[in-house]
N, C-alpha and C positions, 0 to 999 in steps of 0.2 A: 815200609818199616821192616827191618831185620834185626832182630836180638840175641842173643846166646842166652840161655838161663841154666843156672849151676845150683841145685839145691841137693844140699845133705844132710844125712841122719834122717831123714822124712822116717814118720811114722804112722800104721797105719790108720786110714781116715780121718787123717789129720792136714789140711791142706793148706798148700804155702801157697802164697799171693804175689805177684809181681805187678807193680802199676806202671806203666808207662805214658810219661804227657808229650802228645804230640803237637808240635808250634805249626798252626797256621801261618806264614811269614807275609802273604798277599794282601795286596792292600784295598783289592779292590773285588775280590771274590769268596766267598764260603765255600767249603767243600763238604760233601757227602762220605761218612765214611764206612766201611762195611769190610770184614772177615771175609776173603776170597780165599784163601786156601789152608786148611789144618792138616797134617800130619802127625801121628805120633808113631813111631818105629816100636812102641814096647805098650801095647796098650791092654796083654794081659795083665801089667802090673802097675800101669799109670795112667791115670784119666786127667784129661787136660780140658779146661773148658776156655773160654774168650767173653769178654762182654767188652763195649763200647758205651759209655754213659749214654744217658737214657735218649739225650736227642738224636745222637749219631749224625752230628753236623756240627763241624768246626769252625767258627763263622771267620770272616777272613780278620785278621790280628790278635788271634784268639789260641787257646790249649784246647785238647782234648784229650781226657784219661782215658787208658786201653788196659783194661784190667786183662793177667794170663792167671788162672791161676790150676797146677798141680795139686794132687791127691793120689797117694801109695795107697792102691786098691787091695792086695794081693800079700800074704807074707807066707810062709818065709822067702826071703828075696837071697837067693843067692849069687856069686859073684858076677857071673854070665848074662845077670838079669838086672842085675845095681841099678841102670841107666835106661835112657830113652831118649831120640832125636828128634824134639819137635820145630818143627817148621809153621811156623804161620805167617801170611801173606795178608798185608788191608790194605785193600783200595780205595782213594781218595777220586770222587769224580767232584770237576768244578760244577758247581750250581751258579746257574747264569742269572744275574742279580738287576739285570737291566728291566726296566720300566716303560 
């Protein structure tokens, strides 16, 4: 999973929410899912957190929400510091469903 996220005017401790559903498309497997890799470029002035609904398994023909969400820690924010490049990385492992 790769995103872009664009939030303005944030204010501070005030935190914006992005959900995102991911489609299992398989028809014959579950997958495990889990946060492999966060970045954020600007983390004096933005805290990023992740969550994956509670089971963190997307069973196969199914959704999974993948909650990002942003909070402006930090003010005054000046021009040089507006922004932040986060990166986050989930890894889907199949879960072997055989009997």
């Amino acid at each position: 999973l790769h995103a872009t996220i664009t939030a303005n005017k944030l204010t501070l401790n005030n935190p914006v929410t992005v959900t995102y559903t991911v489609q299992n498309n398989e028809t014959d497997v579950d997958a495990s899912i889990e946060e492999h890799t966060l970045t954020n470029s600007n983390s004096e002035y933005f805290n990023v957190t992740t969550s994956v609904n509670t089971a963190k398994t997307c069973a196969k023909n199914s959704t999974l929400d993948i909650t990002v969400t942003v909070t402006l820690i930090k003010t005054p924010v000046l021009e040089q510091d507006n922004s932040t490049n986060i990166d986050i990385t989930f890894r889907a492992t199949p879960i072997n469903n055989s009997n």
